[in-house]
C-alpha positions in Angstrom: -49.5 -19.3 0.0 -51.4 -15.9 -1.3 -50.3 -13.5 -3.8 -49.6 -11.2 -1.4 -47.1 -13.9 0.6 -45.1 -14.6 -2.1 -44.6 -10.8 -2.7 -43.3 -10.0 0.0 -40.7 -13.2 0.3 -39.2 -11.9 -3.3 -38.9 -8.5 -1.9 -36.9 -9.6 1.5 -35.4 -11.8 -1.0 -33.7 -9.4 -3.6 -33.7 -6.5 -0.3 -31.8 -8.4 2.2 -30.0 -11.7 0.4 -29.0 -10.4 -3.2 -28.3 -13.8 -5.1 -28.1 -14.6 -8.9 -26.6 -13.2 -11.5 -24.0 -11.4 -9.4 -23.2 -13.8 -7.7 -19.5 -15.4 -8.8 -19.3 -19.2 -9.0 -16.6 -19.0 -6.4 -18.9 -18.1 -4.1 -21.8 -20.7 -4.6 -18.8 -22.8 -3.9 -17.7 -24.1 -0.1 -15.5 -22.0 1.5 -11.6 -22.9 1.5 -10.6 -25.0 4.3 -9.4 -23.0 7.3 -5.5 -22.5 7.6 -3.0 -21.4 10.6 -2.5 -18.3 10.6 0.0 -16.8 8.3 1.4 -13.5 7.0 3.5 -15.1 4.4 2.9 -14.1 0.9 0.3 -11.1 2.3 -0.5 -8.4 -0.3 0.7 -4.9 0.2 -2.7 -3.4 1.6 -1.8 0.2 2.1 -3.7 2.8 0.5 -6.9 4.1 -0.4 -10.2 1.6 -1.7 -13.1 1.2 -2.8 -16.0 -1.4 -2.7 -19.2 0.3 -3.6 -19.8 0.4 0.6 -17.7 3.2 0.6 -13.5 4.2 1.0 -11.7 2.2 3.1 -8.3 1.9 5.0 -6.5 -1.3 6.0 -4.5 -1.8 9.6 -2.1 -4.5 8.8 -0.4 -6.7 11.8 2.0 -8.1 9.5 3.6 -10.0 12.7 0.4 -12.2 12.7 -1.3 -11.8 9.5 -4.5 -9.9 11.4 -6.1 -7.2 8.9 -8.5 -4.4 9.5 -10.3 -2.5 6.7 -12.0 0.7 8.5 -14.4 3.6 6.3 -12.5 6.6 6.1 -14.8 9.7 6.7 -18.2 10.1 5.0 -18.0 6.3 3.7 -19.8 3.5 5.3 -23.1 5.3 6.1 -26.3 2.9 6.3 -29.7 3.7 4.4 -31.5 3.5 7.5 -28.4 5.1 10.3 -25.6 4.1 11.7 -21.9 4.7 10.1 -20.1 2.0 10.3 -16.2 2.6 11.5 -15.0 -1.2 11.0 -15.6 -2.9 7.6 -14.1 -5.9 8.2 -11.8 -7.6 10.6 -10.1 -11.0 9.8 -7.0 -13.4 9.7 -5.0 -14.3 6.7 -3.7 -17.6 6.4 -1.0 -17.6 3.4 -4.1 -17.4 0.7 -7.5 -16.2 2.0 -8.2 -13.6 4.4 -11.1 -14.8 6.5 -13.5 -13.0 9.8 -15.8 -10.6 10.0 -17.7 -7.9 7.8 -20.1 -5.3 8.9 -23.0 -5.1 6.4 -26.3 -3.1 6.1 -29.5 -4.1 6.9 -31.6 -3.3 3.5 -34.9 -3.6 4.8 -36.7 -0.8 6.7 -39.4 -3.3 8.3 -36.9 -5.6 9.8 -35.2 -2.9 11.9 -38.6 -1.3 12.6 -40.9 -3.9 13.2 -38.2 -6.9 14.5 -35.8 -4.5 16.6 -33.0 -5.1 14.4 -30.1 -3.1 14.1 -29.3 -1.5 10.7 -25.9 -3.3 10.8 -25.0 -6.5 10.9 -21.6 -8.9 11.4 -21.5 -11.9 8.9 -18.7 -14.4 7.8 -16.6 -13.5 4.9 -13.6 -14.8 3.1 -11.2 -13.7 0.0 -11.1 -15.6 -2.9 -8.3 -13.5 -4.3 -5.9 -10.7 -3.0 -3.7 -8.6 -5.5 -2.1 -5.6 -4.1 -4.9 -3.5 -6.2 -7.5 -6.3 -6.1 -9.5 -7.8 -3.5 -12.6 -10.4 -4.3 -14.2 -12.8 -2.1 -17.8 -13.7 -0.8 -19.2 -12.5 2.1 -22.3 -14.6 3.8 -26.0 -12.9 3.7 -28.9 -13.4 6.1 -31.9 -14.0 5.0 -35.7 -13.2 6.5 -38.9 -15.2 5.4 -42.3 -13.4 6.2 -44.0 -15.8 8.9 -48.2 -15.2 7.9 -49.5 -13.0 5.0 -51.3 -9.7 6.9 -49.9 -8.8 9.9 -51.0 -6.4 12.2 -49.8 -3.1 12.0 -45.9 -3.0 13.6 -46.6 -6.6 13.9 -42.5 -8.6 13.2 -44.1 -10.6 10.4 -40.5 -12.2 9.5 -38.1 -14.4 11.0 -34.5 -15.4 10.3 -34.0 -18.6 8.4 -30.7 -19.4 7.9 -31.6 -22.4 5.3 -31.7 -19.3 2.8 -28.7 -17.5 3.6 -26.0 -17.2 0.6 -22.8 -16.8 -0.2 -22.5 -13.3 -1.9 -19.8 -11.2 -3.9 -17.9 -8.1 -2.8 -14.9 -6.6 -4.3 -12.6 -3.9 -3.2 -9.8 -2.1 -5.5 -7.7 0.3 -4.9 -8.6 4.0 -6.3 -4.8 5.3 -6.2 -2.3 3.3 -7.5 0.2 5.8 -6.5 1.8 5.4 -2.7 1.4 7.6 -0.5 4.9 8.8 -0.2 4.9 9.7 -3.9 6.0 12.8 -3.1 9.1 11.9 -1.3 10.2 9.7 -3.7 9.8 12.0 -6.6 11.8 14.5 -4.5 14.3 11.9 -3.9 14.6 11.4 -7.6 14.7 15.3 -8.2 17.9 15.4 -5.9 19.3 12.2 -6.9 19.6 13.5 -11.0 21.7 16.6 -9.3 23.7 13.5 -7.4 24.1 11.8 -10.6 25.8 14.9 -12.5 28.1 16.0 -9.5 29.6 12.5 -9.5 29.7 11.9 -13.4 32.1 15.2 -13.4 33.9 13.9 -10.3 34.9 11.2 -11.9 35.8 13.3 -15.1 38.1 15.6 -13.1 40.0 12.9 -10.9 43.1 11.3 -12.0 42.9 8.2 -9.5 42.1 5.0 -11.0 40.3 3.5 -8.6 38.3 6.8 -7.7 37.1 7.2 -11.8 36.0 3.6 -11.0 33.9 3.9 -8.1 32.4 7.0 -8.9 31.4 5.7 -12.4 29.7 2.7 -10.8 28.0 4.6 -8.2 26.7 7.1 -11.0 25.0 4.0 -12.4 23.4 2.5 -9.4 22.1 5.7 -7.8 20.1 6.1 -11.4 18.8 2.5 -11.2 18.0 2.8 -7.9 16.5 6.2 -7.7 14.6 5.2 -10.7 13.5 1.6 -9.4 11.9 3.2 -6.2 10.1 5.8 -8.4 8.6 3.2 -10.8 7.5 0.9 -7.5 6.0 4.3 -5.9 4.4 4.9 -9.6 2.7 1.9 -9.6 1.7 1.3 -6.3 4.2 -1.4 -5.4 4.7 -2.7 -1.9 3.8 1.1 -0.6 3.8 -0.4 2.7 7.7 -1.5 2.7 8.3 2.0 1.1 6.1 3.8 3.8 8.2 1.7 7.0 11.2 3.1 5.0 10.5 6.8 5.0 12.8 8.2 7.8 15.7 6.2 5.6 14.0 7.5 2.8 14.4 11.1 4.3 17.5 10.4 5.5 18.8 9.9 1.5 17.5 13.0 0.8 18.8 14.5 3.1 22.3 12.9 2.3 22.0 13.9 -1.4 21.4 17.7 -0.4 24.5 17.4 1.4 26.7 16.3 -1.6 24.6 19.2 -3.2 25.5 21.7 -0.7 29.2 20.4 0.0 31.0 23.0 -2.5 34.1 21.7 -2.0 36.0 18.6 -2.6 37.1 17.4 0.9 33.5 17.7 2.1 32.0 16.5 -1.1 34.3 13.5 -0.6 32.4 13.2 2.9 29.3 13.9 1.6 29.6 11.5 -1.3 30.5 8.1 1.7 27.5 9.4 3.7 25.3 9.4 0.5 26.4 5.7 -0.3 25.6 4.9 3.5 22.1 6.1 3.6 21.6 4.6 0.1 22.7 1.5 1.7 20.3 1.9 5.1 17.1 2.4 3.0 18.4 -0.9 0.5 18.6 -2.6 3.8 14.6 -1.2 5.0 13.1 -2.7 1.5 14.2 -5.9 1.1 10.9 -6.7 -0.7 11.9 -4.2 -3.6 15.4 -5.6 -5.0 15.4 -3.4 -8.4 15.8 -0.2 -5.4 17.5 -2.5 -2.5 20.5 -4.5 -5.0 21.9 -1.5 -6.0 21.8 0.4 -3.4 23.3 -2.2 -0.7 26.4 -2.1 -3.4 26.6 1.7 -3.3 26.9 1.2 0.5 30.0 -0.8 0.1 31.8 2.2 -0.8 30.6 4.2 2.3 34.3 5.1 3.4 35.9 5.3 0.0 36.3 8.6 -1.0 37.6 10.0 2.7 40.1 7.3 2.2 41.3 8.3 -1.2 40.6 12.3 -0.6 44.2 13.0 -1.1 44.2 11.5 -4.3 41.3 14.1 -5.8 42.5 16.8 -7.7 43.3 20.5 -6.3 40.3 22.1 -5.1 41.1 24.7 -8.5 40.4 21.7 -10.9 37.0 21.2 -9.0 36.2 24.3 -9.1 36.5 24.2 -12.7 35.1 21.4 -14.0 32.1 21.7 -11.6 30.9 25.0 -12.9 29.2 23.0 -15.7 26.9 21.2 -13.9 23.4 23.5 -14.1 22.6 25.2 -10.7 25.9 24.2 -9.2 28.3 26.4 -8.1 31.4 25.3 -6.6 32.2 28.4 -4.0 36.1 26.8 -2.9 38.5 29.1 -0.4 
């Protein structure tokens, strides 16, 4: 073989089939055996990432385990054309993720000399899968030149599978915040007011049982207000969090209203529908039990207060004793 042949193999080689150095050991490794499909034990994929390719998106079918990755806008551009929309599309089977991937063709002459298109679908799989970490080895294709001087437009190369490899990708996720941050830090705006309206309800009341209640519930609003906000914080199961959002509103919602109520027989309705919609949204995010234990026991005490209403004290003593809480105002007939 001439100089000039074995130039041109190491360029299609480093061009088209990166290999080496950065390539993992998993991945000069067989691939794991293939699995039924499964979406036990799938990572919470929601969010935005990054891979070097560009951002991406996933489209979870968490019925089947089927995932999706897709380029949000301005990402997944080719060097020579085509954007791609899909980055990959594959099944998870309880540990790997395995399908397609759309790669770029790195080498001008094979699209313009060998009518190639500048993207290409290859076999990939996942070799690990974090909710903020993805790694795994996707599969390249590699061209050999066929003669040393071709004629000019002439396809000189050919695809030999024999040299194809086994490369590395890697995808992390560039927020760890969800989403619905914004919600939840809401919620937990609201839900400190919540706290202090019920920490003086059950200062002013003279019931037994009603001081009890209310000084659980205090405590398990505050843990679960505050679990949701660290697992938003952090970027845990965002997905759960996200399916949750109209209970999520819903809470807020219910928290304004013990905000809003003014007066003690509607605060005592406002305070049963709080504990139900604390127990709705417990009941959406299973998958989150520092947020969905203590809120499933506030819901056991969704009737209590109407119940025991005529045990409260006059409206007068509310008025009172609620005038301490900042930016409360108790406004009684």
């Amino acid at each position: 073989m001439s100089i000039r042949a074995k130039e041109i193999l190491l360029l299609i080689a480093i061009t088209v089939a990166p290999a080496g150095a950065a390539v993992r050991a998993a991945c000069e490794q067989k691939p794991p055996p293939q699995r039924p499909h499964s979406a036990a034990k799938l990572p919470d994929l929601s969010g935005d990432w990054e891979g070097g390719e560009g951002h991406v998106t996933f489209d979870v079918l968490r019925t089947t385990g089927h995932v999706e990755a897709f380029f949000v806008a301005g990402s997944g551009v080719c060097p020579f054309g085509d954007a791609r929309g899909s980055f990959l599309s594959g099944d998870y089977d309880g540990q790997t993720l395995r399908g397609k991937m759309k790669r770029c063709t790195h080498a001008r002459r094979i699209i313009r000399d060998c009518n190639q298109e500048p993207v290409f679908a290859t076999d990939f799989y996942t070799t690990s899968m974090t909710e903020h970490d993805i790694e795994g080895c996707y599969r390249t294709e590699y061209w050999k030149a066929q003669k040393p001087y071709p004629l000019p437009g002439e396809c000189n190369l050919v695809r030999d599978p024999s040299g194809d490899r086994w490369n590395e990708f890697h995808l992390s996720k560039t927020s760890l915040h969800c989403p619905d941050m914004g919600a939840v830090d809401y919620a937990q705006q609201v839900g400190g007011r919540a706290q202090g309206i019920i920490s003086m309800a059950a200062s002013v009341t003279s019931d037994p049982a009603a001081r009890r209640i209310l000084s659980r519930a205090q405590g398990l609003l505050g843990a679960g207000v505050n679990g949701l906000k660290v697992a938003a914080t952090v970027g845990h199961e965002c997905g759960e969090i996200h399916k949750a959002s109209n209970e999520l509103r819903r809470f807020i919602d219910a928290v304004q209203e013990v905000d809003q109520a003014r007066c003690g027989q509607r605060l005592a309705q406002a305070f049963d529908h709080l504990f139900e919609a604390a127990g709705e949204l417990g009941r959406q995010i299973p998958d989150l039990p520092e947020v969905s234990t203590p809120f499933k026991i506030l819901a056991e005490d969704r009737s209590f207060f109407q119940d025991v209403s005529h045990a409260l004290n006059p409206e007068q003593r509310w008025n009172d004793q609620f005038s301490g809480i900042e930016g409360y105002t108790m406004t009684c007939p």
